[in-house]
C-alpha positions, 0 to 999 in steps of 0.5 A, a space after each residue: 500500500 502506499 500513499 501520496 508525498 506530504 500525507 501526515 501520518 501517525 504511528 508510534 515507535 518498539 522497546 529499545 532495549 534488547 531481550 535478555 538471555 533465557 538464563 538471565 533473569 530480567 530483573 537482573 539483567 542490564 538492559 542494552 541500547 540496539 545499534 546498528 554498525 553505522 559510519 557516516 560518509 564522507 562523500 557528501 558535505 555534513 554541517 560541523 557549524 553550530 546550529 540550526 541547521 537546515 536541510 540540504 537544498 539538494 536532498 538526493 545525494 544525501 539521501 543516496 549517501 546514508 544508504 536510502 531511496 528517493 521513493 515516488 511514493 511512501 511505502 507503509 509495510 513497515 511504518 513507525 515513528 521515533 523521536 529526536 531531541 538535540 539540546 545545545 545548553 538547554 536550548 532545543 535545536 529545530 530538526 527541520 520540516 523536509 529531511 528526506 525529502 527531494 524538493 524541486 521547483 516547490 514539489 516534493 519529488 521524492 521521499 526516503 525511507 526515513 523522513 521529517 514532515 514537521 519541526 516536532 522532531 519526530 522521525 518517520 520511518 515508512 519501508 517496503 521492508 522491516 531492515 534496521 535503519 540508524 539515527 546516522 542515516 537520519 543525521 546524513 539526510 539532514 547533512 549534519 556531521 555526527 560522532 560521539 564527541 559532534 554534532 554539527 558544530 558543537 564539538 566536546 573539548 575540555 569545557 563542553 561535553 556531548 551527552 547521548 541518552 535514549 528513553 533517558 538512559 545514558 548511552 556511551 558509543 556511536 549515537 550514528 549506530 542507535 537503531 531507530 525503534 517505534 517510539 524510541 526518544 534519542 535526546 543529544 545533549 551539549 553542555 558546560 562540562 560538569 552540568 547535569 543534563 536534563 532530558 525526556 525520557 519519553 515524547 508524548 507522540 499525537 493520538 494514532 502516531 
């Protein structure tokens, strides 16, 4: 089944943290943040100034670098819906209306797999078929540099920390190689070193998303 460009959709985003074994007990079991091996490409240009971003005014090869396909329509086999915080010192960074999106002359001509339609900061994720998709694959749309010490320009040094969290758990790896689950909340928090960050553990997705 698929639907025409720019349709509003709405569904919600799967448990981001893996099954323990059968031996181990869930209570006593640390839960673990899904990845997925994921390297950002270097053969387009990412964004490593400070924010806001904005997406890229040629949106195909980027949507070619993180992996993706310019689709003439949605595909809604698998469909789902993550959400994405960036905080630069308590200040929330817009994700913008449009990644994913192959606009031109004003016409949307093409849509990824992986898509914003609004600035909620919330990610769609519509596939022909259930593959495991990376918050570095939204990252390449948007042409936004990405790692554990960067996001666009707002680098870790020896004043300012980057610090990732998913449904308010701390994450220490690649945020490039988080995997997109349904209903996952990814906040990237820039900050003084030595402040304590505050974040949502979880986003309040619109009824039917």
């Amino acid at each position: 089944m698929v639907r025409p460009l720019f349709v509003i959709i709405s569904a919600l985003v799967v448990s981001t943290f893996a099954v323990p074994p059968a031996n181990v007990s869930a209570a006593s079991a640390k839960p673990t943040i899904a990845t997925t091996p994921y390297t950002m490409p270097t053969s387009v240009s990412l964004d490593d100034t400070p924010p806001p971003w904005a997406s890229p005014a040629n949106a195909r090869p980027y949507i070619e670098a993180a992996g993706l396909t310019a689709l003439s329509a949605e595909q809604l086999a698998v469909h789902y819906h993550a959400h994405l915080d960036v905080i630069d010192d308590d200040t929330k960074v817009t994700v913008p209306a449009g990644i994913g999106f192959v606009i031109q002359n004003g016409k949307a001509r093409g849509i990824s797999e992986l898509h914003t339609h609004d600035t909620s900061g919330i990610v769609h994720i519509e596939s022909a078929e259930n593959v495991p998709y990376t918050l570095g694959q939204v990252f390449t749309e948007w042409g936004v540099a990405l790692s554990a010490t960067q996001v666009g320009g707002l680098r870790a040094d020896g004043a300012h920390v980057l610090r990732v969290y998913v449904n308010g758990r701390r994450f220490g790896g690649d945020p490039a190689t988080i995997r997109l689950k349904r209903h996952l909340e990814i906040a990237l928090w820039y900050g003084p070193t030595g402040q304590k960050p505050t974040v949502p553990k979880s986003y309040r997705f619109p009824a039917g998303v």
